[in-house]
Backbone as a chain_set.jsonl record, in Angstrom:
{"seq": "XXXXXXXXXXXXXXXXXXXXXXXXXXXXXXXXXXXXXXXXXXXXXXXXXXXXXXXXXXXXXX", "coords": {"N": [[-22.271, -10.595, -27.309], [-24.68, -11.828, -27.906], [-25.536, -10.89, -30.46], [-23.494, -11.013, -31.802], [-24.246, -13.902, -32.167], [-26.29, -13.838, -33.205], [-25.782, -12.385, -35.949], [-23.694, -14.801, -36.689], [-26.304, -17.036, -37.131], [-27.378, -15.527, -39.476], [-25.581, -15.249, -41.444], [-25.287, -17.94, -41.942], [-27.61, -18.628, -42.437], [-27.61, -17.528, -45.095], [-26.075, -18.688, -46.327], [-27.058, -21.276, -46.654], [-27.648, -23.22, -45.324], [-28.65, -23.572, -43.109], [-32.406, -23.271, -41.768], [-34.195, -20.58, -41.453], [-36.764, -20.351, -38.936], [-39.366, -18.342, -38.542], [-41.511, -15.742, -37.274], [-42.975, -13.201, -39.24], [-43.407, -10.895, -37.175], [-43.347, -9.043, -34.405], [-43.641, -11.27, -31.127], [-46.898, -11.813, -29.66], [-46.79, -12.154, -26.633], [-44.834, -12.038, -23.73], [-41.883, -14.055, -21.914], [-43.304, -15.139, -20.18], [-46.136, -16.88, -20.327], [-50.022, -16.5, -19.719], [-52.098, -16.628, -20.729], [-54.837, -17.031, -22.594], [-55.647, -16.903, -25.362], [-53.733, -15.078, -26.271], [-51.733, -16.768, -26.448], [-53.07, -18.288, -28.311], [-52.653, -16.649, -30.731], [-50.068, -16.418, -30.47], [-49.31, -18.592, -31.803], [-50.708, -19.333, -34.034], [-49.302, -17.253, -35.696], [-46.75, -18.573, -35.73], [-47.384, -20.719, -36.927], [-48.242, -19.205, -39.391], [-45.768, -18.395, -40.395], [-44.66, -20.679, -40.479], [-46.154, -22.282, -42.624], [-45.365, -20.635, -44.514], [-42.986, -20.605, -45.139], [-43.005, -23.679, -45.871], [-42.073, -25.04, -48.355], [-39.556, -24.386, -48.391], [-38.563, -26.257, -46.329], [-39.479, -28.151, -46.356], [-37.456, -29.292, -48.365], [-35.159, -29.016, -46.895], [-35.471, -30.865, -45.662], [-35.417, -33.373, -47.546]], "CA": [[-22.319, -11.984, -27.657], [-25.887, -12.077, -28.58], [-25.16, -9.637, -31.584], [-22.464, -12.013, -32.763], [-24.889, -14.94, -32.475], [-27.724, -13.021, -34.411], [-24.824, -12.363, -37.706], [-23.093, -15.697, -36.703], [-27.522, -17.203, -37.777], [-27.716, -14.609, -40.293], [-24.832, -15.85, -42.347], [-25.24, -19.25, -41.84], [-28.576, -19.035, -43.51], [-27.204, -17.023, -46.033], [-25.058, -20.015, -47.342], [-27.929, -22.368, -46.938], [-26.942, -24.342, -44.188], [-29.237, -23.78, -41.568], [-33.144, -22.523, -42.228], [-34.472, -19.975, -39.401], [-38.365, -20.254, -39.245], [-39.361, -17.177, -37.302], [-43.258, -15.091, -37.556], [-42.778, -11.705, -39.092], [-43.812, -9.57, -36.385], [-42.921, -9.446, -33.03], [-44.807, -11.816, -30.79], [-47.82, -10.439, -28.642], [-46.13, -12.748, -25.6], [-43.066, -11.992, -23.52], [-41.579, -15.148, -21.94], [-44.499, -16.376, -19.859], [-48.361, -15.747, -20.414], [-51.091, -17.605, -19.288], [-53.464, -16.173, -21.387], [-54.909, -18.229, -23.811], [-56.147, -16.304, -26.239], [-52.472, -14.481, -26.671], [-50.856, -17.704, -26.828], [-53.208, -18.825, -29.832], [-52.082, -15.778, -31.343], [-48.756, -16.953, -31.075], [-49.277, -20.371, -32.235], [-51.054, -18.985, -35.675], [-48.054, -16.99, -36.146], [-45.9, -19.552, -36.04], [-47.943, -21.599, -37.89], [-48.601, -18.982, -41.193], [-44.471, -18.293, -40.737], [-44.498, -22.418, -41.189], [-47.41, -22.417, -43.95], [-45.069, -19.829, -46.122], [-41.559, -21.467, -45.552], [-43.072, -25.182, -46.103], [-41.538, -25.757, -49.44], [-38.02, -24.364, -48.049], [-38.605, -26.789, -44.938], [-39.074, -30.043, -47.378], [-36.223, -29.212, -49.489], [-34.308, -29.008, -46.219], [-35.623, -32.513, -44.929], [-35.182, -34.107, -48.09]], "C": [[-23.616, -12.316, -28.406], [-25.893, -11.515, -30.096], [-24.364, -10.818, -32.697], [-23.116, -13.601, -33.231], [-25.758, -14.891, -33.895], [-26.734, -12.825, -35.776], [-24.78, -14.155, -37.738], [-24.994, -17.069, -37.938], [-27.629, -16.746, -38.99], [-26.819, -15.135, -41.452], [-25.164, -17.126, -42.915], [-26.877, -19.382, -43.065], [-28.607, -18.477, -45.162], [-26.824, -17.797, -46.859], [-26.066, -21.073, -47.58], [-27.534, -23.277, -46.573], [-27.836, -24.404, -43.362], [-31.253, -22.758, -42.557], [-33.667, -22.009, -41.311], [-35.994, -20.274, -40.184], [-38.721, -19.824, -38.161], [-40.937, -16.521, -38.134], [-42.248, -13.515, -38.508], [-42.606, -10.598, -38.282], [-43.223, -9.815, -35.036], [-44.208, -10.071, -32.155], [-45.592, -11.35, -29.692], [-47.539, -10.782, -27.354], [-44.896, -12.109, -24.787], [-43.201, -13.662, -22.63], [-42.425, -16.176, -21.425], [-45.543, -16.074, -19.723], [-49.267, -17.126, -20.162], [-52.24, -17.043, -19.902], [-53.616, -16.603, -23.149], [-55.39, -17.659, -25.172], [-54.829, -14.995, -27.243], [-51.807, -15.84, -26.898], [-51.386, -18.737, -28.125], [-52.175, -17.896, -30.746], [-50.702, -16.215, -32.172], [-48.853, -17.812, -31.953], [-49.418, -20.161, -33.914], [-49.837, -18.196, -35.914], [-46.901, -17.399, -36.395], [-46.368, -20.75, -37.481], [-48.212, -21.128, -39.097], [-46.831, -18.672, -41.305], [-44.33, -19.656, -41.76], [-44.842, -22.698, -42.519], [-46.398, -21.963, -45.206], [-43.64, -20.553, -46.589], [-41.633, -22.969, -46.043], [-41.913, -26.024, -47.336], [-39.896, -25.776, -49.449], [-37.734, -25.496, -47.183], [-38.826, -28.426, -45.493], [-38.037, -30.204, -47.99], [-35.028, -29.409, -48.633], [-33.82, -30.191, -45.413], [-35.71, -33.622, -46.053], [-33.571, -34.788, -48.249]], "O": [[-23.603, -13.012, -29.422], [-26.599, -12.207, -30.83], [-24.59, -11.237, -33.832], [-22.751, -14.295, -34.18], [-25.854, -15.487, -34.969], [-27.261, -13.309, -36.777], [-25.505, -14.816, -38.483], [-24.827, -17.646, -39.013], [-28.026, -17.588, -39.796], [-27.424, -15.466, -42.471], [-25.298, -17.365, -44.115], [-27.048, -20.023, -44.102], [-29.32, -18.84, -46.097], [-27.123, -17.726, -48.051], [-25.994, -21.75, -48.606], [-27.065, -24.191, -47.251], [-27.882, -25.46, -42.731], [-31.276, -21.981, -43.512], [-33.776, -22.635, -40.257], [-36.298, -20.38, -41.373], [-38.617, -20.373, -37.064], [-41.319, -16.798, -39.271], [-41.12, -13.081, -38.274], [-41.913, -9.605, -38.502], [-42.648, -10.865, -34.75], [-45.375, -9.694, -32.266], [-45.118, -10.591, -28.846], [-47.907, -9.914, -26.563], [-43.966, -11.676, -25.467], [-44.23, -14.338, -22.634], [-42.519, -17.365, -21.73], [-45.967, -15.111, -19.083], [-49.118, -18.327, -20.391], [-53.344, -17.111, -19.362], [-52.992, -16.545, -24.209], [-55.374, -18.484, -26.086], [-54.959, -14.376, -28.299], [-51.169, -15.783, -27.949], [-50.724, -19.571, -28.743], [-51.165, -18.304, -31.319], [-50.323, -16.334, -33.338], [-48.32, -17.594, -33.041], [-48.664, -20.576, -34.794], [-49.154, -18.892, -36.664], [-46.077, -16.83, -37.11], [-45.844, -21.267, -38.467], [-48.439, -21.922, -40.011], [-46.472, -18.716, -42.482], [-44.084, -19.803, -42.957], [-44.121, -23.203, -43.379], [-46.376, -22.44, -46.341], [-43.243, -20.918, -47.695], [-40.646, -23.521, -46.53], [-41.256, -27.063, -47.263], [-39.133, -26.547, -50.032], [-36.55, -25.831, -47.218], [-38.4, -29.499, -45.067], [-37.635, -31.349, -48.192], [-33.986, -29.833, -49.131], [-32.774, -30.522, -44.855], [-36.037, -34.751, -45.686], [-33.379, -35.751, -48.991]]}, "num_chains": 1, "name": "protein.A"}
């Protein structure tokens, strides 16, 4: 099911329907961390994913 989700996404952004905004890499977290200095980590990774898709991510909210 997860498999079929992950195409079912995969397509969808294909057509330009939906926009994923995901980091490159895998994140240095698993689901719960209390350590703050891994969860910047995250945060900037989310945030240069954000930085690069911006102009897809206005075009999508216009």
């Amino acid at each position: 099911m997860y498999n079929d989700e992950l195409d079912y996404i995969r397509q969808e952004e294909a057509a330009g329907r939906i926009l994923v905004l995901a980091p490159d890499k895998k994140l240095p977290v698993n689901h719960v961390c209390h350590d703050p200095r891994l969860m910047q980590q995250t945060y900037e990774l989310g945030r240069q994913a954000a930085e690069r898709t911006i102009d897809k991510i206005k075009l999508m909210m216009a």
